[in-house]
C-alpha positions as CSV (number, residue, x, y, z in Angstrom):
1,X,1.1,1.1,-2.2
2,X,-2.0,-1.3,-2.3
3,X,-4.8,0.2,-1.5
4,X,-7.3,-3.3,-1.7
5,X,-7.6,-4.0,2.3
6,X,-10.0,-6.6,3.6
7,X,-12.8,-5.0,6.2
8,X,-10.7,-7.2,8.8
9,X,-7.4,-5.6,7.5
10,X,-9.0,-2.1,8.1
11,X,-10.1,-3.0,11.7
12,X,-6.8,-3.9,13.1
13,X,-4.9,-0.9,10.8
14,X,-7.4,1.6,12.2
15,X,-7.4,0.2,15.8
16,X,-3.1,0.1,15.7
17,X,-3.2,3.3,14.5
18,X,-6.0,5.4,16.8
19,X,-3.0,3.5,19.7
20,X,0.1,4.7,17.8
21,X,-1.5,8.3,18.4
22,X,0.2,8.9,21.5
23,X,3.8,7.6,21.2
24,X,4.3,7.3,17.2
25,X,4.7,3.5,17.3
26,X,1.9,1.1,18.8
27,X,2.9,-1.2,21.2
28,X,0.4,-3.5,22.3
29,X,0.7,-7.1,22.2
30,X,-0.9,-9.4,20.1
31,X,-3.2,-10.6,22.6
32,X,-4.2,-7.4,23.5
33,X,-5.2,-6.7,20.2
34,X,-7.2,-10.1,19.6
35,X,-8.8,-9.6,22.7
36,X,-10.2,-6.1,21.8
37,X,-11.0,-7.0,18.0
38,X,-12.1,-10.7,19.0
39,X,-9.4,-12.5,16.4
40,X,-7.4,-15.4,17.1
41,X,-3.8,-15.4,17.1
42,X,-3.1,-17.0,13.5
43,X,-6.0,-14.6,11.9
44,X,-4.1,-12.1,13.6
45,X,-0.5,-12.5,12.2
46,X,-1.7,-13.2,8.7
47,X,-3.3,-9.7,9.1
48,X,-0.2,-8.4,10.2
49,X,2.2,-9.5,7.5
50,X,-0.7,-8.4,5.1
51,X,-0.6,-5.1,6.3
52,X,3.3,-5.0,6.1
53,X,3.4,-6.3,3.0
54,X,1.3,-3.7,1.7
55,X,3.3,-1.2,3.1
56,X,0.9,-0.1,5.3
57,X,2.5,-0.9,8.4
58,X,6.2,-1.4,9.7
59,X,6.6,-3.8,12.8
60,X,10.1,-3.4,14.8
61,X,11.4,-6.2,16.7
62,X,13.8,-6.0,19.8
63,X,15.2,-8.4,22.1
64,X,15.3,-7.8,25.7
65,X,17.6,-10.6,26.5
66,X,15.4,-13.1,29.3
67,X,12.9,-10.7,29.6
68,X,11.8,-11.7,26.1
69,X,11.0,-8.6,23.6
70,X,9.5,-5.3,22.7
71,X,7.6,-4.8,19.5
72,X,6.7,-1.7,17.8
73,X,4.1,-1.0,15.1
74,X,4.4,1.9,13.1
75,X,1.7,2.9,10.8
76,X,3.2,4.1,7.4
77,X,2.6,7.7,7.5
78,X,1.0,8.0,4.1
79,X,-1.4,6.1,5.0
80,X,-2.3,8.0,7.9
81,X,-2.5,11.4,5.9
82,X,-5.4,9.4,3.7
83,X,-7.1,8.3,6.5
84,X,-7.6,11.6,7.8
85,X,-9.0,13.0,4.6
């Protein structure tokens, strides 16, 4: 696993994962998550895929049919045990 994360990498991991806390899985949307880090959309997806990429995250996709979807964000448990070290 890469361990090289950018400080805005570490911002959205840390703020998915302190939400993920009470469920497993986060599931707030991406605007949600701009709004509260003050991002915009495309920094936020490039953060996103970087995190996944690095195996530091695992997003699920579902599709609800017409009422759109349901994403979940899981944080790579790993990564949590290091955090709370």
């Amino acid at each position: 696993m890469n361990t090289n994360l950018t400080i805005s990498e570490a911002t959205v991991l840390s703020y998915i994962d302190s939400l993920a806390i009470k469920k497993g899985y986060c599931f707030a949307s991406n605007d949600s998550i701009c709004m509260a880090l003050n991002l915009n959309d495309r920094t936020l997806y490039r953060i996103l895929k970087n995190l996944e990429n690095k195996e530091y995250i695992t997003r699920k996709t579902k599709s609800l049919g017409n009422d759109g979807k349901e994403r979940k964000i899981y944080v790579n448990p790993s990564v949590r045990n290091v955090s709370s070290m």
